[in-house]
N, C-alpha and C positions, 0 to 999 in steps of 0.2 A: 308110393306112386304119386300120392298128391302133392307129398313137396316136395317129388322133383319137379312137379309142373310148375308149384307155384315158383321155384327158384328160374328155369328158363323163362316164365311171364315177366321175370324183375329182370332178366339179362338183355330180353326183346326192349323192355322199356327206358333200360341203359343206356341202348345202342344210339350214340350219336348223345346225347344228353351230357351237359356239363357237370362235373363233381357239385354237390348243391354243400358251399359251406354254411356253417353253423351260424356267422355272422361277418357279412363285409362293409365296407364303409363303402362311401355312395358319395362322388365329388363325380362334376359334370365342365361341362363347357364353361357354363359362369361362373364356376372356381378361377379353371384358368385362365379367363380373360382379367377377372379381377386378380390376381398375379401379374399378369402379365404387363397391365397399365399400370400398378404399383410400380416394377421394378424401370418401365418407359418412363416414371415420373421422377426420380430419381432418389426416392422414400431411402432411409435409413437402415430399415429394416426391423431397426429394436422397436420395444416399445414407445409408441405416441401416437399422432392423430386419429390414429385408424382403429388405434387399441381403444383409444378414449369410445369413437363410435360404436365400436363393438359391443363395449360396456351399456352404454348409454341404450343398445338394444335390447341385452339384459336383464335393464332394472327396469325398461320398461313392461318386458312379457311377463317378469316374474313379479311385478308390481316393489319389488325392494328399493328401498331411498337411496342404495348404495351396492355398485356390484366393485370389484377389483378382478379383474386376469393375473392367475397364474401360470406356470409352467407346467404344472399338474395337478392332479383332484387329489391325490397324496399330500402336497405339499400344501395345499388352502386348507386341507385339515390342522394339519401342525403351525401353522399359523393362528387361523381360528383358535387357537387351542393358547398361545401366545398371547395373541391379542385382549383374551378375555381374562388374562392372569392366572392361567394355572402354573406350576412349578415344577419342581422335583420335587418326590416323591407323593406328591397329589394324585387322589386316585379318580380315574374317571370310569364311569360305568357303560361297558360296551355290550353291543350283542352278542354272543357265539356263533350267531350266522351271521357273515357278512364278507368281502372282500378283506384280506389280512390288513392292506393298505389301513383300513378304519383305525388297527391296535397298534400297526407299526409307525403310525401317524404321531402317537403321542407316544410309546415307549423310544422312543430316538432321542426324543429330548427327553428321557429321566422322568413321566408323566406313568404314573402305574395302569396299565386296563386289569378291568374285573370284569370276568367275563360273565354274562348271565344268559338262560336261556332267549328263546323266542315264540313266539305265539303257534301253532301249529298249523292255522288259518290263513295268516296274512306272513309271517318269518320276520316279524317286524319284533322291536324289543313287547318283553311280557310286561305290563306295570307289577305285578304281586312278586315276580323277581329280581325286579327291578330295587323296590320296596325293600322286598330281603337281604338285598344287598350292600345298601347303604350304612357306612361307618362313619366314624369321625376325621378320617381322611378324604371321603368323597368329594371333591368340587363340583365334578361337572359328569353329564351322562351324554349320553349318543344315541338316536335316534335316526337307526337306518332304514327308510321307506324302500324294500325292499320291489324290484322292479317295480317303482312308482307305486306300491301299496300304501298306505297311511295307517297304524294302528288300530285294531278293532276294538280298542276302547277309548279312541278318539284322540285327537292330540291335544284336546285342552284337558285331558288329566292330565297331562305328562306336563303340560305347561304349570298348572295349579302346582302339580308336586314340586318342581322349579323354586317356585317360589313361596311356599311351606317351608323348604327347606334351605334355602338361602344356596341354591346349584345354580348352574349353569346350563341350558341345556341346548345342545348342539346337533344340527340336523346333519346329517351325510345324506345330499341329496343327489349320489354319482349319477342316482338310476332314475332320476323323476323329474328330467325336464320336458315340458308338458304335461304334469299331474299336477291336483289341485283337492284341498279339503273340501269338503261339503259346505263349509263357511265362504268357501270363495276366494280362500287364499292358496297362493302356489305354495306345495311340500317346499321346505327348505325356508320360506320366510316366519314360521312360528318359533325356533327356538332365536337365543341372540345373534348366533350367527347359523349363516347355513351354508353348504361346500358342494358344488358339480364340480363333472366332471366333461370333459369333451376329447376321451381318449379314441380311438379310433371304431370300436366297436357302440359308441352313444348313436343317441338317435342323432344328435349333431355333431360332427369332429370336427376338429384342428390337428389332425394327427395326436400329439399330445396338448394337454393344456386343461385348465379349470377356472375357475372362480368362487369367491367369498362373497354373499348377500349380507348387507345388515343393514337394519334402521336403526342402529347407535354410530352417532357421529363422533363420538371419541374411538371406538373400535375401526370404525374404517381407517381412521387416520391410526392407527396404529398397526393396521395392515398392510397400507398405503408404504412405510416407513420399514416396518419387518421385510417385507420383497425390494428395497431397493438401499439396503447398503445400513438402514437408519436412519436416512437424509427426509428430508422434508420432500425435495422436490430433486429432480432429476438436471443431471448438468450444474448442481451447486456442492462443491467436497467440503460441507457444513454438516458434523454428523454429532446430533442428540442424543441420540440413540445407539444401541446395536441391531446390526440385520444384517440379512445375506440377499444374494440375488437370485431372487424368485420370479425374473421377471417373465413377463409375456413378448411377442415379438408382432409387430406390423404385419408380417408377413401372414400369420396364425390368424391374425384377426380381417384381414383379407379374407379368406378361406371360410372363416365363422362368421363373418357378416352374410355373404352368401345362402352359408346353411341356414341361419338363423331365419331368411326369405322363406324357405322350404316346408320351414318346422309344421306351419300348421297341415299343410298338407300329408305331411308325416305324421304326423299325430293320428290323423284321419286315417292313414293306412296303415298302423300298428293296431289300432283297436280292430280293422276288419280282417288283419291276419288271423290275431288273437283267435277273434269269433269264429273263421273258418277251420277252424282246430278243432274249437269247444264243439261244433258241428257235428266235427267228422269223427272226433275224439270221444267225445261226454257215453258214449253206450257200453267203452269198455272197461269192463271191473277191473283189468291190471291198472289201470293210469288214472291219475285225480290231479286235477286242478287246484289250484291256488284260489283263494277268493279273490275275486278282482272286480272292483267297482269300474266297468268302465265306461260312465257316465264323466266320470271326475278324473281317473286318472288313468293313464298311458304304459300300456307294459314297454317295455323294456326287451326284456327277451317272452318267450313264452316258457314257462318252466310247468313241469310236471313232475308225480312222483308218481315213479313205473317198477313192477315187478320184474325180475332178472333182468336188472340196470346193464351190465358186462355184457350180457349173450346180445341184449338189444343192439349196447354201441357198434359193438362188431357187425352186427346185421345189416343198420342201417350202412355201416361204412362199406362193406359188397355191395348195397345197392346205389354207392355213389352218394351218400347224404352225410353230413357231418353232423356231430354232434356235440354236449362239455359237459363234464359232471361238473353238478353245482357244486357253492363252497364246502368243504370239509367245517366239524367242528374247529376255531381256531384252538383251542387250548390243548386240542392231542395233537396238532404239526409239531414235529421237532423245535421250530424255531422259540416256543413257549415250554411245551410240557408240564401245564399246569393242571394241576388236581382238579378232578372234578367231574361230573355227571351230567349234561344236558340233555336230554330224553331227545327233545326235534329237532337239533341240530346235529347231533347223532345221527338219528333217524335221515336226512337228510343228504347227509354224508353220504350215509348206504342209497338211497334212495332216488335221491334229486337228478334230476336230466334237463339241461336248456336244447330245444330242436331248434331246427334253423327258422332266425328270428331278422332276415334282412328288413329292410324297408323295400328295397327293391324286388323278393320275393313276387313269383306270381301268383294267381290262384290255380291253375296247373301244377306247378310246381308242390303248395302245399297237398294237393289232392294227391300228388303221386307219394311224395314223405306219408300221409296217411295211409296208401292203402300200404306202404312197406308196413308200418306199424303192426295195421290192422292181419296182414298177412305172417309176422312174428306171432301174434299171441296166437292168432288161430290153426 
């Protein structure tokens, strides 16, 4: 009797209420006007002046000497990865949690991933696996700040190790813009280079698109030159190098100068979603939280690991809520099938849940996603 009651209490609060998805992007009036004067001005469209501006907002939020726009946060990894000289057959050390994008980044080009566990706490890479991992083919490693997390063993071990051993180490920072180390620096500026993303589900979009940070000026201009053909400079068929077109577009940066106005505001209101979760959330034994400094850094989405992951999704999707299972281990996808054990990214696999994590989210709206939760487990 009582959960039929509770089941018509979630139908009465349906009634008339929008599907709440998992996560939407958020473009307003000042997108389209700034469109719309670009396209009255009679801009190009590809990349130039506006792309330059966009950049130049970039390096300066995230304090980097140097940003470049690409086409996407996949493509500034494999690049990065280019730029800093890795090759065929050079192995770089990736997480097992992470977006596939991280290992498909550098296996495209002939770049080996090994894949190693992650911290249980933050899902960020482990240093002691990290450590175990290392051969005499390793170059370079990957450090993915895991929704804007930072390693709970700091990121200047990971730096130190870097250069102990003569690597390379490369931040994937899809998920951390607005996060920042305890030091003061933005995630993604401590290794040599570092890669966003601005796909449509970031705290900021361009529909798709990304960017490369670094404070090495032979790197930039090597990044510079990889996205545009091998040429030095655009509109000159004088080509150095080899490259492809990875370029960004006027239009993109249109769009992303806008959001980029937004951000701090957003920022402000992803930590108070966060919070109204941990609130509503932090009393039930089924669900745990991730550690999350957010003092310093900005989630991304809100992720949790919850007991009967399947019965919930389906729960919350009758009551109108969307939800995503976090990443799978990579090395058991089909596309690898690579031997091996990782205990929390395993764990994860089974586990992991992102709830709806908009910026545009109310706090009605999270109040009602809680009490479906809170009405599942009990």
């Amino acid at each position: 009797m009582f959960e039929i009651f509770k089941k018509n209490e979630i139908a009465i609060k349906m009634k008339n209420r929008e599907y709440i998805h998992q996560m939407e992007p958020w473009f307003g009036e000042e997108e389209k006007n700034a469109l719309s004067a670009y396209i009255d001005s009679g801009g190009f469209f590809t990349e130039y002046k506006v792309t330059s501006a966009f950049e130049k907002m970039l390096s300066e939020y995230t304090g980097a000497k140097h940003c470049i726009a690409v086409n996407n946060g996949t493509v500034s990894l494999s690049i990065a990865g280019l730029a800093v000289g890795l090759c065929p057959g050079d192995e770089i050390i990736i997480p097992n949690y992470t977006m596939i994008a991280t290992a498909n980044a550098f296996k495209m080009f002939g770049i080996e991933p090994i894949f190693v566990d992650v911290n249980p706490d933050t899902l960020c890479l482990d240093f002691t696996a990290l450590n175990a991992a290392l051969t005499s083919k390793t170059k370079a490693f990957v450090v993915m700040s895991a929704n804007g997390r930072y390693p709970s063993e700091g990121i200047k071990i990971f730096e130190e190790f870097a250069k102990k051993n003569d690597l390379v180490l490369i931040e994937d920072a899809a998920q951390s813009l607005g996060s920042y180390y305890p030091d003061g620096r933005h995630i993604g500026t401590a290794g040599k280079v570092g890669s966003f993303s601005f796909s449509s589900s970031k705290i900021i979009s361009t529909g798709q698109g990304g960017c490369i940070v670094t404070n090495d000026d032979d790197i930039a201009d090597k990044v510079r030159r990889l996205k545009d053909f091998g040429r030095k400079e655009g509109g000159i068929d004088y080509h150095e190098s080899l490259g492809l077109n990875f370029k960004f577009t006027d239009i993109q940066a249109c769009i992303g100068i806008e959001q980029i106005k937004k951000l701090p505001k957003r920022v402000l209101r992803k930590k108070e979603i966060y919070t109204r979760y941990v609130d509503n959330l932090s009393s039930l034994c089924q669900i745990k939280f991730f550690d999350q400094d957010l003092e310093n850094t900005t989630p991304w989405f809100v992720d949790i690991k919850v007991e009967n992951r399947e019965d919930l999704i389906n729960h919350l999707h009758l009551s109108g809520i969307g939800s995503r299972r976090m990443y799978p281990p990579i090395n058991k996808q089909p596309a690898y099938n690579v031997f091996g054990e990782h205990k929390v990214s395993n764990q994860i696999g089974q586990d992991g849940l992102w709830i709806p994590s908009s910026n545009q989210l109310s706090d009605e709206s999270i109040d009602y996603i809680c009490d479906s939760i809170k009405g599942f487990y009990e």
